[in-house]
Every structure is written in C-alpha cells, then in structure tokens.
C-alpha positions in Angstrom: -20.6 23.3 -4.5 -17.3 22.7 -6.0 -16.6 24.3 -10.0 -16.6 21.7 -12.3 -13.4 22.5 -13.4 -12.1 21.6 -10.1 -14.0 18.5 -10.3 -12.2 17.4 -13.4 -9.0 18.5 -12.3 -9.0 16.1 -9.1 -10.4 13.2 -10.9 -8.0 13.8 -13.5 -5.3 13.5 -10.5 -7.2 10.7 -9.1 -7.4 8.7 -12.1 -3.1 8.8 -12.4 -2.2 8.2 -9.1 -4.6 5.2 -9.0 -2.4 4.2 -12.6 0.7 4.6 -10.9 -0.5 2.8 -7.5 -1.9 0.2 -9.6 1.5 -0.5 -11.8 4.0 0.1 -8.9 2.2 -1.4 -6.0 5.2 -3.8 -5.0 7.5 -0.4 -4.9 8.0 1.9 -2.2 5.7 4.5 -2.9 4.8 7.8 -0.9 1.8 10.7 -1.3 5.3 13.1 -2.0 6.1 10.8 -5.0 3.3 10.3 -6.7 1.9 14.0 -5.9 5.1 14.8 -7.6 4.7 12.7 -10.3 1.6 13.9 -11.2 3.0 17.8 -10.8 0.8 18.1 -8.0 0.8 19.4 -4.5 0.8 16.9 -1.3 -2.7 18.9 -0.3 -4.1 18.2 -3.8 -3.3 14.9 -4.2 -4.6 13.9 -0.8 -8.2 15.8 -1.3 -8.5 14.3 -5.1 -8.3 10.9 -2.8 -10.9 12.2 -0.5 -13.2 13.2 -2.8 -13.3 11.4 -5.7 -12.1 8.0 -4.8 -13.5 8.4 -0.7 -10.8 6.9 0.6 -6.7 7.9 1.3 -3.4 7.1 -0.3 -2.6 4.4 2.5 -5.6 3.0 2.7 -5.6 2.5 -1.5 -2.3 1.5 -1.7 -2.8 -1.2 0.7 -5.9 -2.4 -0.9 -4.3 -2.6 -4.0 -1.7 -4.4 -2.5 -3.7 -6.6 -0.4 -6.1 -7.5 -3.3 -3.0 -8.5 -5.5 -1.7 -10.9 -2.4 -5.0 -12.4 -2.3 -4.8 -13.7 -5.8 -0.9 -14.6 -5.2 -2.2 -16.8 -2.5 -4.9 -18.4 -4.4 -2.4 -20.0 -6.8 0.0 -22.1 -6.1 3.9 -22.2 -5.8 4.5 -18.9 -2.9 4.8 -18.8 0.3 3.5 -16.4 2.5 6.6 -14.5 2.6 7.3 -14.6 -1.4 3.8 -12.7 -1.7 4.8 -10.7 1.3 7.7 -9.1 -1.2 6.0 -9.2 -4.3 3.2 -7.1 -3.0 6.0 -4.7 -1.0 6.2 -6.0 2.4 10.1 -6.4 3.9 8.2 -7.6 7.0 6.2 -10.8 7.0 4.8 -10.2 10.0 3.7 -6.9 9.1 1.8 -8.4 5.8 0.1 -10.7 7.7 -1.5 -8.4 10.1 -2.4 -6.0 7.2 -4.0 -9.0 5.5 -5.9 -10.3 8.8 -7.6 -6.5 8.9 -8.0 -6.1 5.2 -9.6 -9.8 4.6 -10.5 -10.9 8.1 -8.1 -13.8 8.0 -4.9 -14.7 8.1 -2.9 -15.4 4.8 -2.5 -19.2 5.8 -5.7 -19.2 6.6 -7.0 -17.3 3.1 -5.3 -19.8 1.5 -6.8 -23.2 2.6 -10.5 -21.7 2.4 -9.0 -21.2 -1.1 -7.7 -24.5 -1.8 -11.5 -25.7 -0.2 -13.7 -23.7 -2.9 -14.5 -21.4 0.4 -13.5 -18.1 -0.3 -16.3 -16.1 -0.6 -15.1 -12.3 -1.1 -14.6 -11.3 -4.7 -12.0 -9.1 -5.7 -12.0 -5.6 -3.6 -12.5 -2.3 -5.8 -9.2 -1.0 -5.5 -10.5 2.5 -4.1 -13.3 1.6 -1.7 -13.1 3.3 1.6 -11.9 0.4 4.3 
C-alpha cells in the first residue's frame, strides 16, 4: 500500500507530463525531457506512467499523436504525409505503420471510411493502456 503522499506526488507528475505531451505532441519529445521538465527523475516519471495513467511514455505519446492524426485525416485539405509531420513523424512510412496498429487501418484507408460516415471508433483517451 502506497502513502498517499506518494500517490499525489505521481499523479501530480502524471497530470504535467500528460500537459506537456498533450501541447508538444508534434515535437521531439523524450522521458529525459519531460522528467526534467517536471524536476523529476527518469525512474519517477516512468512509474507516475505506470501507475496512475497504466500505460508508458511511448505508448502515450503515440496515442496522443495518433488520436490527433486521426482527426487531421478526417478533414480535408492534407495528405497523408502533411499529417505525418504535423503529428511528428519525418517518416511517412513509419506513421502509417504506427497508425495501422494504433487504429487497425491504414491512414488512406481511415480516411475514406471517413469520408463514407464509417468510422466507428471515437476519440481514444489519451492515456489508455494499448
């Protein structure tokens, strides 16, 4: 049984590192940076993930990311590789197969179940466990 204190002390951690993942998605972003931004250690950071948000700091950031290209692609006016950037991939081919496992389709394909009412999934809480 954990101290409360040390409860509130890793959601507290939690809760900014989510902020900054949210805000900065499209940036290079590392478990160093943000544990320093949040004057925390690597360790810390990475069980605040674990325990409060059941899930890791790859895994979050690329549901973030992935949950923001969804909605890229559901608009018009991008192509695959202009949401591929905005959401922080250099490498299209590296977005797409990180979309493919994160929404089961490919981002072409996303896109005209889209454009045909199909798209059933909602949007993704940005700290579920994948």
């Amino acid at each position: 049984m954990q101290r409360p204190a040390t409860i509130r002390h890793r959601t507290s951690l939690f809760e900014e590192a989510t902020s900054i993942v949210e805000a900065e998605f499209a940036s290079e972003l590392s478990l160093d940076d943000i544990a320093r931004r949040v004057a925390s250690s690597r360790r810390q950071l990475q069980r605040a993930y674990a325990e409060i948000g059941n899930t890791t700091f790859r895994e979050h950031l690329t549901a973030v990311r992935m949950d923001r290209a969804a909605d890229m692609l559901g608009g018009p006016g991008l192509t695959v590789r202009e949401v591929a950037h905005r959401v922080g991939y250099r490498q299209p081919a590296q977005f797409a197969k990180a979309f493919r496992r994160h929404h089961g389709s490919s981002p072409s394909a996303f896109r005209a179940q889209g454009s045909q009412g199909g798209r059933e999934d909602g949007p993704h809480v940005a700290f579920e466990a994948a």
